[in-house]
N, C-alpha and C positions, 0 to 999 in steps of 0.2 A: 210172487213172481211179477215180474213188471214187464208191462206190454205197452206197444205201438199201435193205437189203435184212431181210429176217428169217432170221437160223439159228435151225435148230430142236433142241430139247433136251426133257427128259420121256424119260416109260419107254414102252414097247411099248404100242401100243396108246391112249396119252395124252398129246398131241404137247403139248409147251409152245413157245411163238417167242420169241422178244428181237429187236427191233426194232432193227438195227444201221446205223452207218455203218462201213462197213470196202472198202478196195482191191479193186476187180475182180477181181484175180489171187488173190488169199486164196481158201481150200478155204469152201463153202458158211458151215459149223463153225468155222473157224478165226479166226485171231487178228483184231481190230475196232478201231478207233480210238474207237469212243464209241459208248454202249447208249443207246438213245433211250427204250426202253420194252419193254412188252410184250405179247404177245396170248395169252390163255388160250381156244382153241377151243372148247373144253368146261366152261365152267366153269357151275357149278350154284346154285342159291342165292345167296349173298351175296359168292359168287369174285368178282372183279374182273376181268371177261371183257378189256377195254380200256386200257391205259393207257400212256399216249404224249406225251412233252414236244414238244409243237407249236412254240412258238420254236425252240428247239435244231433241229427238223425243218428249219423256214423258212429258220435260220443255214446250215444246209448245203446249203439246195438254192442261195441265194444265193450260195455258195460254188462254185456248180457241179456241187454232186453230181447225180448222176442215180439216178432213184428207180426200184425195179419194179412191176409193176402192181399187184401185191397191197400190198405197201406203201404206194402211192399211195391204195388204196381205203381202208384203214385210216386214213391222214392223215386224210382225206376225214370220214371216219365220227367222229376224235376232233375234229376243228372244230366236225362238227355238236352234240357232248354240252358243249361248251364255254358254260356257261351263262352270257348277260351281264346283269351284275347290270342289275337294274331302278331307275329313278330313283322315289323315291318324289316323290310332288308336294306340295311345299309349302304350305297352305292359308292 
């Protein structure tokens, strides 16, 4: 089965994710079929706390993947910053 999940990477104490599609049976850590994105927890300033290819997401759940909760909230969360350009009006 192929799952949406995040493995986590960073040093002690300063957890990084990558937002992965990879095989249920695969080790948390291990090997992915495709990095969707990332989550910076901590990130400060002008870090880029978010960042997540939302088509690519939708390609694989269409495909059947099955996503985990936390994953799912992050989707959730990058949809919402997904800014739709505004039509200007014509006068």
């Amino acid at each position: 089965m192929v799952k949406i999940r995040m493995a986590r990477g960073g040093a002690k104490k300063q957890p990084f994710y990558h937002i992965v599609v990879t095989d249920s049976r695969k080790s948390r850590d291990g090997r992915y079929i495709e990095r969707l994105g990332y989550f910076n927890p901590v990130a400060r300033g002008k870090d880029v706390r978010l960042h997540l290819n939302v088509d690519r997401a939708d390609h694989w759940l269409q495909e059947g993947a099955q996503i985990s909760e936390r994953a799912n909230n992050l989707l959730k969360q990058a949809r919402k910053e997904i800014v739709q350009p505004v039509e200007a009006a014509s006068a």
